[in-house]
Residue frames as qw, qx, qy, qz and C-alpha x, y, z in Angstrom:
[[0.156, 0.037, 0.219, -0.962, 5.46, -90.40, -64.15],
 [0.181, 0.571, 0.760, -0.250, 1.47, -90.92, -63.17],
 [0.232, 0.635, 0.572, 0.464, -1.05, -89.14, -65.27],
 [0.125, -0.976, -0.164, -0.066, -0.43, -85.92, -62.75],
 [0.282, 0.792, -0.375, 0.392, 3.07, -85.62, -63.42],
 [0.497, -0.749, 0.356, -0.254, 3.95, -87.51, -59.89],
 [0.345, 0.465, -0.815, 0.002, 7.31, -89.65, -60.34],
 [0.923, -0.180, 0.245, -0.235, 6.85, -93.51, -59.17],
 [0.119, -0.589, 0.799, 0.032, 9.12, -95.97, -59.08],
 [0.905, 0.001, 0.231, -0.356, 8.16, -99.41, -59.98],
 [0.323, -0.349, 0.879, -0.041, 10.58, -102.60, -59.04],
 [0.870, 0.166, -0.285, -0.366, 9.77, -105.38, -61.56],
 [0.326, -0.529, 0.782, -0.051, 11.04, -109.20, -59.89],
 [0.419, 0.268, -0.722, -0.480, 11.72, -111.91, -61.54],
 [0.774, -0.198, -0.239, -0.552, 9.66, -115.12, -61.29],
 [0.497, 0.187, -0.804, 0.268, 11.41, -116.78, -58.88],
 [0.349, -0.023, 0.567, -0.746, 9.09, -116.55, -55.76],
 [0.299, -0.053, -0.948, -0.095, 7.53, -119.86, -54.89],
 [0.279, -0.483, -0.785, 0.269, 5.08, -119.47, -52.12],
 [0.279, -0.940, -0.181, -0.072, 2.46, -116.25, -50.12],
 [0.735, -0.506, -0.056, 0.449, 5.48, -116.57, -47.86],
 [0.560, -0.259, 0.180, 0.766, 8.03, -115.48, -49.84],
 [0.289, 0.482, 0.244, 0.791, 6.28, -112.84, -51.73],
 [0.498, -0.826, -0.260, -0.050, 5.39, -111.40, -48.23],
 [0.807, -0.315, -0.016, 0.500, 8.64, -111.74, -47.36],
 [0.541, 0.250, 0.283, 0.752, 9.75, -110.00, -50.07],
 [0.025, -0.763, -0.348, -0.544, 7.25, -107.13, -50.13],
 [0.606, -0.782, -0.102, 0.102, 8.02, -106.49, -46.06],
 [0.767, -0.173, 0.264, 0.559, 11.43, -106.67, -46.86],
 [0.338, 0.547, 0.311, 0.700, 11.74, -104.46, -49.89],
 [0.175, -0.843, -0.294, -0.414, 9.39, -101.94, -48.13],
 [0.773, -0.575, -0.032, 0.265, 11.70, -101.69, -44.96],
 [0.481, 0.015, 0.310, 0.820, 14.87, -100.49, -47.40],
 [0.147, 0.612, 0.255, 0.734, 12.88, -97.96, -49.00],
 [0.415, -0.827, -0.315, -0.212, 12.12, -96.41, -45.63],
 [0.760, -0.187, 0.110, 0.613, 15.43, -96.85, -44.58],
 [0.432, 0.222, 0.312, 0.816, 16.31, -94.95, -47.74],
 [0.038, 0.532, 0.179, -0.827, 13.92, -92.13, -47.19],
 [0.171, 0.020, -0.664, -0.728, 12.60, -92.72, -50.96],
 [0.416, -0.383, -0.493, -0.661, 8.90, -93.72, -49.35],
 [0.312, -0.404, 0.480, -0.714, 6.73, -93.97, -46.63],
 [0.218, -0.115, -0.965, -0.088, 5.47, -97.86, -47.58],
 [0.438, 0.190, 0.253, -0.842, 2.26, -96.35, -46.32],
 [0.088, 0.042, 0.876, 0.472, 0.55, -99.17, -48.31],
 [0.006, -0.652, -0.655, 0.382, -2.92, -98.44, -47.07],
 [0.062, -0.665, -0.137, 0.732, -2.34, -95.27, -48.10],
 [0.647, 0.761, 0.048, 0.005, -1.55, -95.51, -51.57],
 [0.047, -0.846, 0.519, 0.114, 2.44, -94.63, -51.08],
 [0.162, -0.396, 0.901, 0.069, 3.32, -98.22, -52.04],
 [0.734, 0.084, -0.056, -0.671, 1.41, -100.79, -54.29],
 [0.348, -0.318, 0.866, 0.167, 1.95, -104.29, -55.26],
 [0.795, 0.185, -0.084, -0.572, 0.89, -105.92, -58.60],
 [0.268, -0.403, 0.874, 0.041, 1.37, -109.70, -58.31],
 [0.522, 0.381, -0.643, -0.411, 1.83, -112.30, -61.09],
 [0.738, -0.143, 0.575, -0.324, 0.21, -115.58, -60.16],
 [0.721, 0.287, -0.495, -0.391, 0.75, -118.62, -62.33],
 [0.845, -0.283, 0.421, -0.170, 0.83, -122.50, -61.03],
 [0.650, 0.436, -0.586, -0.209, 2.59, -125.87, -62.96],
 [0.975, -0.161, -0.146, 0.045, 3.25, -129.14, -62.42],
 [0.419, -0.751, 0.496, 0.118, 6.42, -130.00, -60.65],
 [0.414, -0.221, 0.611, 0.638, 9.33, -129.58, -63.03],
 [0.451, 0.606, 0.634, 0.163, 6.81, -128.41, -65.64],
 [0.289, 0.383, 0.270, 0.835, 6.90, -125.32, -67.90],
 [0.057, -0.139, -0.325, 0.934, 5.68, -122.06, -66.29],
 [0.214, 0.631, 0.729, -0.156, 1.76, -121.36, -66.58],
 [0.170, 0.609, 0.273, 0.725, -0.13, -118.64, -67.93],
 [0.366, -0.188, -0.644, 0.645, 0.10, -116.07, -65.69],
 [0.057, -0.836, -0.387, -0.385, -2.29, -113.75, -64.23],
 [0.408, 0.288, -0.278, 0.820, -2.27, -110.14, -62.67],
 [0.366, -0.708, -0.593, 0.115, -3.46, -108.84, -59.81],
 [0.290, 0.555, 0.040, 0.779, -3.49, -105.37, -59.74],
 [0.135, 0.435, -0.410, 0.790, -2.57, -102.77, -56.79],
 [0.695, -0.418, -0.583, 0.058, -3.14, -105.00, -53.77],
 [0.030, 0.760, -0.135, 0.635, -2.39, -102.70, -50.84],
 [0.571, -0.578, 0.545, -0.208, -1.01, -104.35, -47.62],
 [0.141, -0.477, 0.856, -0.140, 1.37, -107.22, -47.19],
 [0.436, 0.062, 0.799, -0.409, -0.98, -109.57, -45.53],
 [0.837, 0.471, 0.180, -0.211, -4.29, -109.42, -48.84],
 [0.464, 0.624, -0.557, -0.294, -1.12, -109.96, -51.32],
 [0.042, -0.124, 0.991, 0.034, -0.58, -113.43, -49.63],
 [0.552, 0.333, 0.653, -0.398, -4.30, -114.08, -49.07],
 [0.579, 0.596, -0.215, -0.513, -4.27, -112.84, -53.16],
 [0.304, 0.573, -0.714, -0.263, -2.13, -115.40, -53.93],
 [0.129, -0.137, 0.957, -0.222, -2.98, -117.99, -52.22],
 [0.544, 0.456, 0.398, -0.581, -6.61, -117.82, -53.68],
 [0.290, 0.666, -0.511, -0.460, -5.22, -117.05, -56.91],
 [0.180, 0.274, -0.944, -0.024, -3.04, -120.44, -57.10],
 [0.491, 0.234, 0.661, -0.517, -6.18, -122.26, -55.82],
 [0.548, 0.627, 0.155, -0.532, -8.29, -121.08, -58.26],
 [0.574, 0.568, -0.457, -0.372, -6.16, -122.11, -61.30],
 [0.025, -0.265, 0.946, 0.186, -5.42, -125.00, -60.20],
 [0.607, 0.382, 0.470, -0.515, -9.01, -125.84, -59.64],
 [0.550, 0.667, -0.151, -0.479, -9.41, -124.61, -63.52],
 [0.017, 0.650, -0.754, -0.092, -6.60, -127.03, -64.48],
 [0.492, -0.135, 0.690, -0.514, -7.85, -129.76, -62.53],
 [0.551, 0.511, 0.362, -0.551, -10.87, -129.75, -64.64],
 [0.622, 0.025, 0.658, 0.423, -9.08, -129.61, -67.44],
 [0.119, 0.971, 0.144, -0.152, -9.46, -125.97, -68.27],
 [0.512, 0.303, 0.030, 0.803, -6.79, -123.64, -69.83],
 [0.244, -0.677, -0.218, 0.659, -5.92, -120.13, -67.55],
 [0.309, 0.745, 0.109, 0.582, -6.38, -116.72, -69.96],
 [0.441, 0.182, -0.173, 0.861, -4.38, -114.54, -69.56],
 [0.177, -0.778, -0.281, -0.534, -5.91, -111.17, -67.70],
 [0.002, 0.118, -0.520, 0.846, -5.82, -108.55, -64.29],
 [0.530, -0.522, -0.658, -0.116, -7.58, -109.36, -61.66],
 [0.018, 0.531, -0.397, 0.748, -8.19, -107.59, -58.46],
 [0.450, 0.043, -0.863, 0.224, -8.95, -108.47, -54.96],
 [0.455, -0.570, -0.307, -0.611, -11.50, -108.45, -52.65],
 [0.002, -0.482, 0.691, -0.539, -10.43, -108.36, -49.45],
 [0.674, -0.140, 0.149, -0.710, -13.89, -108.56, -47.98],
 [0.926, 0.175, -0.045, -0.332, -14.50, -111.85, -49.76],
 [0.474, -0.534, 0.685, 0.146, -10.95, -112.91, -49.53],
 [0.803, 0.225, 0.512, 0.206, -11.15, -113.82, -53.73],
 [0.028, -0.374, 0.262, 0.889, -10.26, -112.15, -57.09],
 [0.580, 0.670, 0.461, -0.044, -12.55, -111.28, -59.99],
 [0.523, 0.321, 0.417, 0.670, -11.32, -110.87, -63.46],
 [0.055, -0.602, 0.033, 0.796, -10.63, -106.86, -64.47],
 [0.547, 0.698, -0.310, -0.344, -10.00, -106.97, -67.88],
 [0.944, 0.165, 0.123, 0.256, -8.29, -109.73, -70.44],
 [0.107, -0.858, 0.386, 0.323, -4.91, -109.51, -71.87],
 [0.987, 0.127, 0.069, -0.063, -3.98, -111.21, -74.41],
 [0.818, 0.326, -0.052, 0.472, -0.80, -110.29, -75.12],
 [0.494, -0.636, -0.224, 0.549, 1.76, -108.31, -73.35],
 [0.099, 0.288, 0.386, 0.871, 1.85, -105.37, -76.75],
 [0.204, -0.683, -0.440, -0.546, -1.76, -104.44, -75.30],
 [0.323, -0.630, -0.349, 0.614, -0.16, -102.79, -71.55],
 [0.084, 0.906, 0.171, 0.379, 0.50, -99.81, -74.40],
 [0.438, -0.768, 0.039, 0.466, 3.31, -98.56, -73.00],
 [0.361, 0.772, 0.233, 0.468, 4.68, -95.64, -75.01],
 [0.411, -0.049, -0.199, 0.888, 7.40, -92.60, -74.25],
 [0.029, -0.866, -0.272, 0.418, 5.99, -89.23, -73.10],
 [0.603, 0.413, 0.124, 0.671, 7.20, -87.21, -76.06],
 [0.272, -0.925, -0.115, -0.239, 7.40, -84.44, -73.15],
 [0.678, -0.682, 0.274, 0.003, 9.69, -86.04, -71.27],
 [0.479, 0.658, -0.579, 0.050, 13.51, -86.18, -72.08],
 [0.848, -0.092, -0.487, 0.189, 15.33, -89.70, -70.83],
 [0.395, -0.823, 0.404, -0.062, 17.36, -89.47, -67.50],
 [0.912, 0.246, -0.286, 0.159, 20.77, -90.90, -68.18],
 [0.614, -0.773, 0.146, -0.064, 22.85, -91.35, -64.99],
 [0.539, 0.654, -0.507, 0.155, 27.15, -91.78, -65.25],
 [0.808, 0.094, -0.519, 0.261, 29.18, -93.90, -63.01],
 [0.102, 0.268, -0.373, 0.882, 30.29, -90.97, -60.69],
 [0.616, -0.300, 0.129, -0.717, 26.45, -90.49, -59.62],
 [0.866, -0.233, -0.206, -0.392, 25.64, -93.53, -59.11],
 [0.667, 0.050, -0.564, 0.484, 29.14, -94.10, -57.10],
 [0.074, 0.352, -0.317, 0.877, 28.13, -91.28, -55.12],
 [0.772, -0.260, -0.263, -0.518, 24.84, -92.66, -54.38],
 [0.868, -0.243, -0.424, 0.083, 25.96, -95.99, -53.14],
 [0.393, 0.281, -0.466, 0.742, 28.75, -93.99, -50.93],
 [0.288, -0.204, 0.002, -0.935, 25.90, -92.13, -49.49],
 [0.604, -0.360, -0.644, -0.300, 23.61, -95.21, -48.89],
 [0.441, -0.601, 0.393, -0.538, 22.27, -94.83, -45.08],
 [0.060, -0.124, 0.990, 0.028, 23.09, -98.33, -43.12],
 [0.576, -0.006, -0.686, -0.445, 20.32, -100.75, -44.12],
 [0.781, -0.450, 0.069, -0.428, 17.86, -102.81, -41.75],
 [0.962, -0.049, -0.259, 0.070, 20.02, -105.99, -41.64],
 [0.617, 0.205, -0.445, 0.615, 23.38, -104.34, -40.80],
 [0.265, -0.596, 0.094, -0.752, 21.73, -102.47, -38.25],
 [0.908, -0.292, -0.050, -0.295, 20.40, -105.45, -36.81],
 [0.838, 0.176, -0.373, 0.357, 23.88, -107.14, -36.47],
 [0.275, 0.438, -0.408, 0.752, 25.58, -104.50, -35.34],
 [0.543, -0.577, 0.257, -0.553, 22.79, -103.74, -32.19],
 [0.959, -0.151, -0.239, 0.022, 23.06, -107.66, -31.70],
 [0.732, 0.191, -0.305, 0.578, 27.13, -107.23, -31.47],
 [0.345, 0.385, -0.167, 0.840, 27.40, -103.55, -29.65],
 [0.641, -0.412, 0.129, -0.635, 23.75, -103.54, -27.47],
 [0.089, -0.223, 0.882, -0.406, 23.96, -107.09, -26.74],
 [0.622, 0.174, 0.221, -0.731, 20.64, -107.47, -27.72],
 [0.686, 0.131, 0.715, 0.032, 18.94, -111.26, -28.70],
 [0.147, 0.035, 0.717, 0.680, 18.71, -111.70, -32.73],
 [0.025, -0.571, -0.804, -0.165, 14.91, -111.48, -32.29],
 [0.135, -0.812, -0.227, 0.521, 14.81, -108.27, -30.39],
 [0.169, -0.417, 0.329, 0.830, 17.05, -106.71, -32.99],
 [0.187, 0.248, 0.792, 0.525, 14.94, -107.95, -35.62],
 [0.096, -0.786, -0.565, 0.230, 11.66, -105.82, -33.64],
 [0.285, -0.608, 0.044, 0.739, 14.03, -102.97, -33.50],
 [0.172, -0.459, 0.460, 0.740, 14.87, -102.48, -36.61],
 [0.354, 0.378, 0.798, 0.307, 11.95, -103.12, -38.84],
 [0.136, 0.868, 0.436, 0.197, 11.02, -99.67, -38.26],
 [0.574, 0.233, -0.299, 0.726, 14.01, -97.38, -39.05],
 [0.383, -0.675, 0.122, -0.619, 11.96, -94.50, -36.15],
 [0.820, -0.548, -0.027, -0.163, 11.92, -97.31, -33.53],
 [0.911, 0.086, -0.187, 0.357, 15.68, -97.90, -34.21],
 [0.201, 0.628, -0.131, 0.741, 16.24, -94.61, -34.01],
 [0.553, -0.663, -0.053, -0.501, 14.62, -94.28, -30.85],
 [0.881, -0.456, -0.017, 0.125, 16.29, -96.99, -29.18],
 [0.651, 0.269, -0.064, 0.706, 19.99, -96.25, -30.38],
 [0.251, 0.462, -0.297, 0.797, 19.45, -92.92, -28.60],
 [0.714, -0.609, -0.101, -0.330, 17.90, -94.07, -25.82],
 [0.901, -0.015, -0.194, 0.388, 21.19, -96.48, -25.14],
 [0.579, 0.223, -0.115, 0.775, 23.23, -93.37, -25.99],
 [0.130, -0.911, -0.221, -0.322, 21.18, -90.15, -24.22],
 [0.635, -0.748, 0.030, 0.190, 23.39, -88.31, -22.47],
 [0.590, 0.589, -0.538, 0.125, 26.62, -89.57, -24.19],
 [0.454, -0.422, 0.710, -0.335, 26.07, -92.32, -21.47],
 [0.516, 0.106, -0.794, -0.304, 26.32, -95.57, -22.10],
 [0.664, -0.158, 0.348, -0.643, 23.65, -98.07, -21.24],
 [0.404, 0.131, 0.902, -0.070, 22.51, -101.64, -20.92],
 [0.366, -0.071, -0.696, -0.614, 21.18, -102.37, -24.65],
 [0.304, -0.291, -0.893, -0.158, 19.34, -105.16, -22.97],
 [0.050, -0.530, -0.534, 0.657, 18.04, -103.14, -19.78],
 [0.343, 0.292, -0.062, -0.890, 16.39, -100.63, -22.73],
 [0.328, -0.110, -0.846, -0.406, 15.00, -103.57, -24.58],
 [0.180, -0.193, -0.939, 0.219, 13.53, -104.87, -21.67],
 [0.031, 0.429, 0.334, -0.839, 11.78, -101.51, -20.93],
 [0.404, 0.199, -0.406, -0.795, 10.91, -100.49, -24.78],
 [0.342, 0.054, -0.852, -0.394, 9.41, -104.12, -25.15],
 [0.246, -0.143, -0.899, 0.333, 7.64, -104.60, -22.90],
 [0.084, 0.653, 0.707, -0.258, 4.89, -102.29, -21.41],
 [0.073, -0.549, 0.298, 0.777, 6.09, -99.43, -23.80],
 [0.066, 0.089, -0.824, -0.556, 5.07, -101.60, -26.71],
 [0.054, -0.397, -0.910, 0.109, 2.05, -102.74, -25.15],
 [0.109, 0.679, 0.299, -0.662, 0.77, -99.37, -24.91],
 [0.067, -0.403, 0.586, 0.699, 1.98, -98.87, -28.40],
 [0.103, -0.120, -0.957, -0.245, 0.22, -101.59, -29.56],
 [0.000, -0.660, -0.698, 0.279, -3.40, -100.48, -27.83],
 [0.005, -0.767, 0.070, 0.638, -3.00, -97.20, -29.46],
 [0.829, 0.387, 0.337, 0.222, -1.81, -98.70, -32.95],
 [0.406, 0.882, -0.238, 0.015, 1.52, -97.14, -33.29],
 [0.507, 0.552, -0.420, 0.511, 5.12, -97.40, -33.36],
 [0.613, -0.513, -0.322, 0.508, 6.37, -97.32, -29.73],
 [0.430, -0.238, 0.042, 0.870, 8.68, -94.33, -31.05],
 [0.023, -0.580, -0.335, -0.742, 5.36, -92.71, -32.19],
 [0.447, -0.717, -0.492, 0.209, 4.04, -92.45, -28.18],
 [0.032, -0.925, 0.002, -0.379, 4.78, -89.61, -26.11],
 [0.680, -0.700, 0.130, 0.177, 7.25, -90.87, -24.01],
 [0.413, 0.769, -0.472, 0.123, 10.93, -89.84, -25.42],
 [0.775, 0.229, -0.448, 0.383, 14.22, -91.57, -25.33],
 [0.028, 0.463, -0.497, 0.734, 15.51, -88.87, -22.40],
 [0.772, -0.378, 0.148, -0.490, 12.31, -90.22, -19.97],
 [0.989, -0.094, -0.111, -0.001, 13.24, -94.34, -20.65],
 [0.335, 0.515, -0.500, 0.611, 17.14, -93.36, -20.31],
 [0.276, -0.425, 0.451, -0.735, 15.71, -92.32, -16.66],
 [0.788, -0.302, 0.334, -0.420, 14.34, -94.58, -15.54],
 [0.897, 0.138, -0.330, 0.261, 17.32, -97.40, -16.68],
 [0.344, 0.601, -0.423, 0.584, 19.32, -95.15, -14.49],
 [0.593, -0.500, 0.158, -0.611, 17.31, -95.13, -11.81],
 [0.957, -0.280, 0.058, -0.043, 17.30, -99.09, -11.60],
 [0.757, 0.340, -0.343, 0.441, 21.19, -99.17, -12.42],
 [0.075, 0.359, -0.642, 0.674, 22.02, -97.20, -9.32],
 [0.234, 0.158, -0.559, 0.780, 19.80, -98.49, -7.55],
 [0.147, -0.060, 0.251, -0.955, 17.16, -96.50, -6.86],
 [0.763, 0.075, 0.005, -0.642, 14.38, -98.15, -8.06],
 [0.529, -0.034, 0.831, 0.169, 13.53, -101.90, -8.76],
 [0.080, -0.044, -0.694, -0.714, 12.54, -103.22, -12.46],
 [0.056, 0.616, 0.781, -0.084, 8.94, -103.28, -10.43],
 [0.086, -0.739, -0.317, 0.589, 8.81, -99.99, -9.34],
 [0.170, -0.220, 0.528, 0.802, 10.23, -99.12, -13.01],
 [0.069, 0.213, 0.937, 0.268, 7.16, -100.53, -14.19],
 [0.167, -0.702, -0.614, 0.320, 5.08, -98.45, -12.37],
 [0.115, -0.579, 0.221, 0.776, 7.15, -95.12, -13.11],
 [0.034, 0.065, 0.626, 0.776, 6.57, -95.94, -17.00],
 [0.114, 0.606, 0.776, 0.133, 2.68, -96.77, -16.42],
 [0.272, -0.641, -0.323, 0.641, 2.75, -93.24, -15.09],
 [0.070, 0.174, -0.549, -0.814, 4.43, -91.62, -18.17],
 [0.099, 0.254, 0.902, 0.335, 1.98, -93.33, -19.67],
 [0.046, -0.639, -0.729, -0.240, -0.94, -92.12, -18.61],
 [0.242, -0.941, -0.224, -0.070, -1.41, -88.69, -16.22],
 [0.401, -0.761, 0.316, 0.400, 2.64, -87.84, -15.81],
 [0.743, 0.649, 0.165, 0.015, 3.38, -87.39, -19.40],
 [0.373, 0.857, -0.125, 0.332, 5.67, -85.07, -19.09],
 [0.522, -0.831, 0.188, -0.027, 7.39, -85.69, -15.68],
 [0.186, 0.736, -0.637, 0.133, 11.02, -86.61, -15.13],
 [0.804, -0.017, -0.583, 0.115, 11.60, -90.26, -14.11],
 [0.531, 0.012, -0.555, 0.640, 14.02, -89.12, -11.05],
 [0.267, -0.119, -0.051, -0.955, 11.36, -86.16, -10.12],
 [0.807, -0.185, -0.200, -0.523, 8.25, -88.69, -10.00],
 [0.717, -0.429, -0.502, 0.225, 10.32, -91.14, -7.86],
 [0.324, 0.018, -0.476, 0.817, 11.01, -88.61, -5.59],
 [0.422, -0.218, -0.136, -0.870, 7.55, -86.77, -5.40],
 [0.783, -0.185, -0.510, -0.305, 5.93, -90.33, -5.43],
 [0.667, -0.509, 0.465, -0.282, 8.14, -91.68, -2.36],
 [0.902, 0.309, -0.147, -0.263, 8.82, -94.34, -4.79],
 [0.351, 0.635, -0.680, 0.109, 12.70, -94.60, -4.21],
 [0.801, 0.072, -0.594, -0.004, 14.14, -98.40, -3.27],
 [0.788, -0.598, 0.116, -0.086, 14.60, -99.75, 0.47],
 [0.682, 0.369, -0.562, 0.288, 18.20, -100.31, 0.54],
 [0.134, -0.526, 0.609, -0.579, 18.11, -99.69, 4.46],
 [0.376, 0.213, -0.895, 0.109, 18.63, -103.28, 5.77],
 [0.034, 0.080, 0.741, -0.666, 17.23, -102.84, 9.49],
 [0.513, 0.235, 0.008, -0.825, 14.00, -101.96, 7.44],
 [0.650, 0.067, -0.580, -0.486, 13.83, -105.00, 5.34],
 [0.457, 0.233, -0.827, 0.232, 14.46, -106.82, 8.33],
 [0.246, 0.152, 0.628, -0.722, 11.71, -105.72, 10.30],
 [0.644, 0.245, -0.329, -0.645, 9.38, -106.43, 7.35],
 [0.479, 0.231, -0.847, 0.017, 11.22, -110.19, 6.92],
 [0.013, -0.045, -0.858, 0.511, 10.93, -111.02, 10.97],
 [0.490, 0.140, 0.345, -0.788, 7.09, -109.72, 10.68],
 [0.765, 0.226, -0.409, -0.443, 6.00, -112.11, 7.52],
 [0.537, 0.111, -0.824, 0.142, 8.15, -114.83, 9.19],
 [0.132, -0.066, 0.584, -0.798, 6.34, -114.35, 12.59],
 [0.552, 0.304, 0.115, -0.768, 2.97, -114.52, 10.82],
 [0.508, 0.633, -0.499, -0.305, 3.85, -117.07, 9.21],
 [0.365, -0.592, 0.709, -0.120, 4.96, -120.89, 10.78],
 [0.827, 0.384, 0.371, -0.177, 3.44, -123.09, 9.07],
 [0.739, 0.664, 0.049, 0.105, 5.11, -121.95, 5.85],
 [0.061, -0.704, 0.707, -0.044, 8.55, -121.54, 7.61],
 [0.807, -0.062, 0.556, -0.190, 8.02, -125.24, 8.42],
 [0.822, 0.418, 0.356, 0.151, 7.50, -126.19, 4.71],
 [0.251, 0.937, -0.242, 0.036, 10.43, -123.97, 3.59],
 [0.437, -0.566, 0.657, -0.239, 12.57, -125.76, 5.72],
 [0.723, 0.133, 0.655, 0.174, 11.86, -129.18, 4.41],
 [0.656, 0.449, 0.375, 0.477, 11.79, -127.53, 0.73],
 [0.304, -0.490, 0.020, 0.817, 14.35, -124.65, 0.85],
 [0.278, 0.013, 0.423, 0.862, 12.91, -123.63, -2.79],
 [0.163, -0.821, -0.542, -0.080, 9.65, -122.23, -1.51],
 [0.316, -0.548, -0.253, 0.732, 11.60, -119.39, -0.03],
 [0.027, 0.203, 0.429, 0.880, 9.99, -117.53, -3.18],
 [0.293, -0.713, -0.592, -0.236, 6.69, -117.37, -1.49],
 [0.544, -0.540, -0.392, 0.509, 8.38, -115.44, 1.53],
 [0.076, -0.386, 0.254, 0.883, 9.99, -112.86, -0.57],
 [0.027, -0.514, -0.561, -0.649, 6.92, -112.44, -2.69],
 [0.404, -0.701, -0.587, 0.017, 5.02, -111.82, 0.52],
 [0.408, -0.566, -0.065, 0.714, 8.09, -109.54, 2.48],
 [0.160, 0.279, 0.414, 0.851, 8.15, -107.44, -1.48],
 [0.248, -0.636, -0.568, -0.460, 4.38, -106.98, -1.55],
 [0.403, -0.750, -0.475, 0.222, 4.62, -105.64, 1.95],
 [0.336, -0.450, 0.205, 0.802, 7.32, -103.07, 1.57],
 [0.484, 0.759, 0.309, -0.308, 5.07, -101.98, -1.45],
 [0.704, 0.662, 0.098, 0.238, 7.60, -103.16, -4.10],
 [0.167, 0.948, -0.079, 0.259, 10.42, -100.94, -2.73],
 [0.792, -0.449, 0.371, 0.181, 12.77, -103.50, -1.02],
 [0.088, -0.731, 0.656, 0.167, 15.76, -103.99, -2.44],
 [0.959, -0.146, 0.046, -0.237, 15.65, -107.42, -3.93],
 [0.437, 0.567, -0.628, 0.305, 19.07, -108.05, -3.73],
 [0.102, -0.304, 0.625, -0.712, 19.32, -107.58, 0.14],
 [0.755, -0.250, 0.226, -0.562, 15.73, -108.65, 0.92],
 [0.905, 0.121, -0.401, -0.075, 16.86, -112.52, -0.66],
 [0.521, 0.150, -0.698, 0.467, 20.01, -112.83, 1.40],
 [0.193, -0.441, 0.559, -0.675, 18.51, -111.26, 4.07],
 [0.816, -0.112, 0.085, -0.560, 15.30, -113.74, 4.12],
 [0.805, 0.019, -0.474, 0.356, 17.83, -117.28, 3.56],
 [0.163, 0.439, -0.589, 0.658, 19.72, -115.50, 6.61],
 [0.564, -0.222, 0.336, -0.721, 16.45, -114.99, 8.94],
 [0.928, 0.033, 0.104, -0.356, 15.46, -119.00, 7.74],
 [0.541, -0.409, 0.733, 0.051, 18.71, -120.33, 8.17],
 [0.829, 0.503, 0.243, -0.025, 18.54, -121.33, 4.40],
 [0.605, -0.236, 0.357, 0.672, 22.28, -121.65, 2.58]]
C-alpha cells in the first residue's frame, strides 16, 4: 500500500535480462497480461504502471557489477534509452578505471541521460518495515486454484488461435492482439451477426485505412467511432458482391469523416455506389477505352501483360464500380488475349 492507502503491486525480476531489447520486451509484454487481466490500465504515462530498472555491466563471464537504480521511468521506449545510457556510462567509469557506487538515479528524457538521486549503500537503507496497521493476506490453495481457473485467455493464445480459426498472418495477429479492446473489436467484427466472416477480409479493412485514421488521431482503431456492426457491412457488401474492395475504401473514408453514423448498405445505396455487374455495361465502357486507344492495343498485343493499363483505364472510367472480375475476362475477350 502507497502512503494514501492505494494497493500496488510490484513484480520484482530476476537479473537475467541482457540487453534495452529485452527489458522492453519484457516491460511490453508484462504490461499486455495485466490488461488482459483487467488488474491495470499500463497507462504508463499516466502513472498506472512504473518501471524501476537495475543497470549493472561486467566483463564477459565476469562477476555481476554494482548495480544501479533507476527509479520510475514511465514508458517502454525512455526505459531502453535509460539503459542503454546507463550501461554506457559505467562502462565509461570502468574504462577509466573507476569503481560504480551504488545509488538511484533518474532519467531525463529531455537529455536522454541519468543523474544520480540519492546513494545507497547498502540494501538495509530501502527501510522497508510492516505497517503495524495492516494484517498479512494469506491466500490457500482453493483461491488461488480458483483464480488460475478463472484466468481470461492471454495475448499469445489469442494470437494462435485467430492465426488457426481467422486465418489471419502471424504478424497481423500479433497487431491484433496487443491491445486486448482491438481484439475484442475484431473477434466481433468476424462474428456480428452470428455470421461468419473472412478473418482476413476484416484484417484487410481494420488495417488498413481504419488504422490509419487511428493512427492520425492517436488511438486504438477500436477507440474510433466506427463499430464492429458498420466494418461487418461493408465485408458483406464486397462478399456478395455489391461493392469492390475500392469502392469499400471509399464507403469507410465516409464513416470516417461526415457519415459517421450511416449504414454501409444505406450509403451504397443513397451514394449510387453499388458494383457494375451488368456485362453489356462494362462492355460499352471496354469497346470505348479500346477505340480510343490503338496504339496501346498494339503494344498489348505484342506484350499481353500490359492489359493492366486497359483495365486501370476501363475501372477509372466506370468510376470504380465495374466488377473486376467480369471487366478482366471481359477486356482479354475484347483483345483477343488468352
Amino acid at each position: 500500500m502507497n502512503r494514501s492507502g492505494v494497493a500496488l503491486m510490484e513484480i520484482v525480476s530476476k537479473p537475467d535480462l541482457r540487453s534495452a531489447d529485452e527489458a522492453k520486451a519484457y516491460l511490453a509484454k508484462l504490461r499486455t497480461i495485466l490488461r488482459y487481466l483487467g488488474t491495470c490500465d499500463g497507462n504508463m504515462e499516466q502513472g498506472s504502471m512504473r518501471a524501476d530498472v537495475n543497470v549493472s555491466v561486467r566483463a564477459p563471464g565476469g562477476e555481476f557489477g554494482t548495480r544501479c537504480e533507476i527509479k520510475n521511468v514511465n514508458s517502454v521506449r525512455f526505459a531502453g534509452q535509460a539503459i542503454e545510457y546507463e550501461a554506457r556510462r559505467q562502462i565509461d567509469i570502468l574504462e577509466d578505471g573507476g569503481t560504480i557506487d551504488q545509488e538511484t538515479r533518474l532519467f531525463d528524457p529531455k537529455l536522454g541521460e541519468t543523474r544520480s538521486m540519492r546513494s545507497k549503500e547498502e540494501a538495509h537503507d530501502y527501510r522497508y518495515f510492516p505497517d503495524p496497521d495492516l494484517l498479512p493476506l494469506e491466500f490457500d490453495d482453493a483461491f488461488v486454484a480458483d483464480l488460475a481457473a478463472h484466468i481470461p485467455e492471454l495475448p499469445d493464445e489469442k494470437r494462435a488461435r485467430f492465426v488457426s480459426e481467422y486465418g489471419v498472418t502471424p504478424y497481423d495477429a500479433m497487431v491484433l492482439t496487443l491491445d486486448r479492446d482491438a481484439a475484442h473489436f475484431y473477434e466481433t467484427t468476424v462474428k456480428f451477426g452470428d455470421k461468419a466472416r473472412d478473418g482476413k477480409a476484416v484484417v484487410n479493412l481494420i488495417m488498413g485505412d481504419l488504422s490509419a485514421y487511428a493512427n492520425t488521431q492517436q488511438v486504438s482503431f477500436a477507440e474510433t467511432h466506427v463499430t464492429p456492426s458498420q466494418i461487418a457491412g461493408i465485408v458483406d457488401l464486397i462478399a456478395n458482391d455489391t461493392i469492390s474492395t475500392k469502392i469499400a475504401k471509399d464507403v469507410l473514408a465516409m464513416i470516417l469523416s461526415d457519415e459517421k453514423d450511416a449504414d454501409p448498405a444505406e450509403l451504397v445505396e443513397r451514394k449510387g455506389l453499388k458494383q457494375v455487374t451488368d456485362t453489356g455495361a462494362i462492355e460499352a465502357i471496354i469497346d470505348e477505352i479500346i477505340a480510343a486507344n490503338p496504339d496501346q492495343v498494339a503494344k498489348v498485343l505484342a506484350k499481353p501483360t500490359m492489359v493492366g493499363w486497359f483495365v486501370g483505364q476501363a475501372m477509372k472510367a466506370s468510376g470504380g464500380k465495374a466488377n473486376p472480375k467480369a471487366l478482366n475476362e471481359l477486356m482479354k475477350k475484347k483483345l483477343g488475349l488468352k
